[in-house]
N, C-alpha and C positions, 0 to 999 in steps of 0.2 A: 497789904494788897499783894505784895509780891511771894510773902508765905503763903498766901488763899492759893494763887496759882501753883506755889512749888508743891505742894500739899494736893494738889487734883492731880498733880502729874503724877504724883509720885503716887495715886489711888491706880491711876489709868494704870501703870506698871505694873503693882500688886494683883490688879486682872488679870493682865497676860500673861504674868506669869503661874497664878494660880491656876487658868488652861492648859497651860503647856503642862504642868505636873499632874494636872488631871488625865493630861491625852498619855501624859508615861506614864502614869501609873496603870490606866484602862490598857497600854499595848502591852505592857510588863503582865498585867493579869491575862489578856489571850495568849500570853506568851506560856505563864505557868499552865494554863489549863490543856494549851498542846501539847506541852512536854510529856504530862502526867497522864492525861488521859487521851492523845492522841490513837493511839493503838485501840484503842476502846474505841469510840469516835467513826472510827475509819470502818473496823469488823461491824458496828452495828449497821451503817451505814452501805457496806456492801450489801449486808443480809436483807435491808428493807429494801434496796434497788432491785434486788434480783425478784424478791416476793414480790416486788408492785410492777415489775414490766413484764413477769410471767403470768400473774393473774388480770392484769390488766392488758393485756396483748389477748388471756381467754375472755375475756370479759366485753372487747370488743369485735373483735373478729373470728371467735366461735358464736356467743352469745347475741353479737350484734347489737349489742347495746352501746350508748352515746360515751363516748370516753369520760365525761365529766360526772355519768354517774358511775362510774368503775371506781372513781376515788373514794365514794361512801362503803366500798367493802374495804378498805384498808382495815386495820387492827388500831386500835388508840395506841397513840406514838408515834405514828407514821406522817406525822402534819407537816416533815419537814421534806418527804419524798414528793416531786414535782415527775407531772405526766407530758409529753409530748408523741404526738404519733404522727407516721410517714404512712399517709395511707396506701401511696404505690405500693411500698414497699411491703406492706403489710405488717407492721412491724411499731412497736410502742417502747421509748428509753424512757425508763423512770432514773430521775437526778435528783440529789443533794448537792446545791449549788457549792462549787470551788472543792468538792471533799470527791464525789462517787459516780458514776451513772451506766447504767446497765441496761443491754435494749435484749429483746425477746423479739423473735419473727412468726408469723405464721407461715407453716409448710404443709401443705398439703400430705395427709398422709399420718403425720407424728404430731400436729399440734402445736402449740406455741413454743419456742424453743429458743436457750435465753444464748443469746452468740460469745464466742469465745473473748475472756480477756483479752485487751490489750489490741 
């Protein structure tokens, strides 16, 4: 009897610890994948922000169309660039959550125009 229990217990262990080497091995693998392709990562990620809040900024306030279908002109690939728009302001930030996000204004005059870094 008292081997049945020491023997469950020592199961319940083998789980938690099999988790925990699962959760480091899974943080250790985002870890190599930023290392290595970070810089990658980051440059695509600018380049789809900029192309989805300047076409997407024409799309709603030259074109006048619903912002939700400006996302069907995206290009395949682009399923991780998210739309938000300030309609005072005139103005549409496409984001890559935790990584990018770039906003385009409408200006009278010049057209949608993507606002300075930083």
């Amino acid at each position: 009897m008292a081997t049945a229990k020491l023997a469950a217990k020592r199961t319940g262990l083998n789980r938690r610890f099999s988790w925990l080497g699962a959760g480091a091995l899974l943080v250790l693998g985002i870890g190599l994948v930023a290392l290595f392709y970070g810089s990658a990562i980051a440059g695509y990620a600018a380049a789809g922000t900029g192309y989805g809040a300047k076409n997407a900024c024409s799309c709603r306030f030259i074109a006048g169309r619903d912002l939700n279908s400006c996302k069907s002109d995206f290009v395949p690939g682009m399923e991780a660039v998210f739309l938000s728009e300030d309609a005072d302001a005139r103005s549409v930030t496409a984001f890559v959550p935790l990584i990018e996000s770039q906003t385009a204004t409408f200006r009278e005059g010049y057209g949608c125009v993507l606002e300075p870094a930083g």
